[in-house]
C-alpha angles and dihedrals in degrees: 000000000000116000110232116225121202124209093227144024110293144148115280082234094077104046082038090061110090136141122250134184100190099084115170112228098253109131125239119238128235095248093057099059090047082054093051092043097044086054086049088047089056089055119118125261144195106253076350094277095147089206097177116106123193121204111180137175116206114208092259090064121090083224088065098082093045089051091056086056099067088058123095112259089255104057086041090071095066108010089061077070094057116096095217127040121179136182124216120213142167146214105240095203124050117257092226102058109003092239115137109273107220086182098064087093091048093048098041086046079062093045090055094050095043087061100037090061085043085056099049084045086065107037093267135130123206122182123193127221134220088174113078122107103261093206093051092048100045083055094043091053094040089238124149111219082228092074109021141031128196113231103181140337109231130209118210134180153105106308107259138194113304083210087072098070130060121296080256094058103040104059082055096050107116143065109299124212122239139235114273117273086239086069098067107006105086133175118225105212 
């Protein structure tokens, strides 16, 4: 695996924190993900409203295989792998007033990250998806596009064989660099 290099003095955690789509088959048990969820509880929010919702299927479920369904074909073929699969939503309006909340897909953003470095603290992977069928996935989680909005399914899991996936995927398994800081941090003078 490549080693990842910052360009300044950070935390492991960050240049740890990749996506894979290789997961081994090991279950996860029940205290992990209420420990991935109990990091994403302790995100920041706007007014605190915590707007983000997980719903999630573990392999064992009979909604697993449903759940795989919403995806796109692509990530299918390796998501349907993974022991854990959630999906992250958000309340479109505020709780406190009813007044539509812009800053859910912000907050929820928070949420995510705060479960994906959980999960590298504990030996987990979790990789979120852009590619699931929206429409499938609002009717599969009983949600109404007037109150909620799905933001990513995530994968997570423990990291599994490369060899496991197509000959595509798998020259593109592994943590990728980023772009320099110098590239989107910018001082206004």
């Amino acid at each position: 695996m490549a080693e990842r290099k910052p360009q300044a003095d950070i935390a492991e955690m960050f240049t740890g924190r990749w996506s894979p789509r290789a997961f081994s088959s090991e279950p996860i048990k029940p205290s992990q993900l209420q420990s991935l969820f109990e990091a994403a509880r302790w995100a920041p929010s706007c007014y605190n409203e915590q707007p983000w919702q997980f719903y999630y299927a573990t392999a064992d479920s009979p909604k697993h295989a449903e759940f795989v369904e919403t995806l796109v074909e692509l990530n299918q073929s390796w998501a349907s792998n993974a022991p854990a699969l959630i999906y992250i939503a958000g309340r479109n309006n505020f709780a406190y007033n009813n007044k539509t909340n812009p800053w859910s897909g912000f907050d929820a953003g928070a949420a995510w990250m705060s479960l994906a470095l959980q999960a590298r603290q504990m030996g987990l992977y979790a990789h979120a998806m852009a590619g699931f069928n929206r429409n499938s996935a609002m009717d599969f989680l009983g949600l109404d596009e007037e109150t909620h909005k799905i933001y990513a399914a995530i994968a997570v899991g423990h990291l599994g064989d490369k060899n496991q996936l197509n000959a595509e995927l798998g020259k593109k398994e592994g943590p990728s660099d980023r772009i320099s800081t110098k590239e989107f941090a910018h001082k206004i003078v």
